[in-house]
C-alpha positions in Angstrom: 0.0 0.0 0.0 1.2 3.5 -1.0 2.0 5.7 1.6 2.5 9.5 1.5 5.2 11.6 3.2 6.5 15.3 3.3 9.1 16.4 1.3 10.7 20.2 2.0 12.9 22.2 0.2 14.6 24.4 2.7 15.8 28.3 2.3 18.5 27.6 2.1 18.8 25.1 -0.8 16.1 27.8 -2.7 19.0 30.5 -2.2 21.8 27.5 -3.7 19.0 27.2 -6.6 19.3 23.4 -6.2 16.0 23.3 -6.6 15.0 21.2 -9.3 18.5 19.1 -8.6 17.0 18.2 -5.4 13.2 17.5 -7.6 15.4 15.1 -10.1 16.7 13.0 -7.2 13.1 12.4 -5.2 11.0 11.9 -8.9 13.4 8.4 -9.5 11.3 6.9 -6.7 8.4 8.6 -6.2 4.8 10.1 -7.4 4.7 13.6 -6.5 0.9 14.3 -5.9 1.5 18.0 -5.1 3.9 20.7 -5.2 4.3 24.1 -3.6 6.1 26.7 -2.7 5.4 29.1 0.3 7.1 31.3 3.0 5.9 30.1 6.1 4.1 32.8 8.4 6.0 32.9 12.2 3.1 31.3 13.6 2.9 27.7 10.6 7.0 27.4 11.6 5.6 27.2 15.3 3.2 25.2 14.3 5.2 23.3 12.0 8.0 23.1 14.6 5.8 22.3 17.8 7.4 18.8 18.9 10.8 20.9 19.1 9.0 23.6 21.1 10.5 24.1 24.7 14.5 23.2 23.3 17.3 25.6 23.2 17.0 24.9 18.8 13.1 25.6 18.5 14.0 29.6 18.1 16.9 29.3 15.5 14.7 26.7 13.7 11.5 29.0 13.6 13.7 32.1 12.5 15.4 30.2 9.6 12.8 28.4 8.2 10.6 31.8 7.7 13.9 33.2 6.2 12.7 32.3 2.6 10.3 30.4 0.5 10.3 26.7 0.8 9.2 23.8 -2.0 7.1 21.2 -0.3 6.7 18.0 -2.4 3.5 15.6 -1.0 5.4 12.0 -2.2 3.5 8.6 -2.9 5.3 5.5 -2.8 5.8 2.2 -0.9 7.1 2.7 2.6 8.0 6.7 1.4 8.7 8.0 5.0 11.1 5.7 5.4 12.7 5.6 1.8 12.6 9.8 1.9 14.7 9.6 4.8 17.4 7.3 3.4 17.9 9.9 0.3 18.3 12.6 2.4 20.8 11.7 4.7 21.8 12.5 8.0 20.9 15.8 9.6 24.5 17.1 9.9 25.6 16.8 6.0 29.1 16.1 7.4 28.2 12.5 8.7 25.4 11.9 5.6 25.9 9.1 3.4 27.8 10.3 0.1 24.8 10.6 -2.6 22.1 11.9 -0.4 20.3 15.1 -1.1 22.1 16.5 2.7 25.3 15.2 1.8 25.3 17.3 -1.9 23.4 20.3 -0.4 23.6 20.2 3.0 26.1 23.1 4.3 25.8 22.1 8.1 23.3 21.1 10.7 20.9 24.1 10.3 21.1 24.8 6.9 20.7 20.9 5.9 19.3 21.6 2.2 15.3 19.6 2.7 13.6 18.1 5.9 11.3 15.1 5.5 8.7 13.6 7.4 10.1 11.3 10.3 6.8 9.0 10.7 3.8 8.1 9.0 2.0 10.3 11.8 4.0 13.2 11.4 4.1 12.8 7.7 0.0 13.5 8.0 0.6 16.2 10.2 2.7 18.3 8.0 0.9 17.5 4.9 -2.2 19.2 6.6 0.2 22.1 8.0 2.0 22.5 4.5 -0.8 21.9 1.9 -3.6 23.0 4.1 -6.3 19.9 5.3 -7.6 17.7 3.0 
């Protein structure tokens, strides 16, 4: 059964204009049902951002993800949370796998190039918060 996840294109990889290098690497494997591309408002980065809410990172996150417009990509494809994750690499690009979209855009631990759903769960939840509900 298909399962859909959340793709992100970061600031920072907008700024790189790595954009559609980044679109080449996730359309191999997956459907993309949806794209857009939106600045997030203060208060959908605190939404977005709630389970880090309360650590010494949530501020710096919140900040730098409203510092530009962001690609989000709603993927399709068998076990896609999972699958997203292993292209993209660890969250410091330094220790990510040569190949993955971190370790070719990445520049360090904030400015990481994409973030991607971690669960089938929170996939849902960002869909709703990226691409409004269903």
């Amino acid at each position: 059964m298909p399962e859909r996840t959340l793709f992100m294109i970061k600031p920072d990889a907008v700024r790189k204009k790595v954009i559609g290098k980044i679109i080449t690497m996730v359309e191999c494997d997956f459907h993309i049902v949806d794209m857009k591309m939106k600045r997030f408002s203060r208060e959908e980065a605190e939404k977005f951002y709630e389970v880090h809410r309360g650590k010494d990172f949530f501020e710096e996150l919140v900040e730098f993800i409203t510092s530009g417009p962001t690609v989000g990509l709603l993927l399709e494809g068998e076990k896609a949370v999972e699958r997203v994750r292993e292209l993209v690499g660890s969250t410091d690009p330094k220790k990510a796998r040569p190949g993955t979209v971190r370790f070719l855009y990445g520049s360090s631990i904030r400015e990481n190039a994409v973030h991607a759903s971690d669960s089938p769960a929170s996939a849902q939840r960002e869909i709703s918060i990226f691409f409004g509900a269903p």
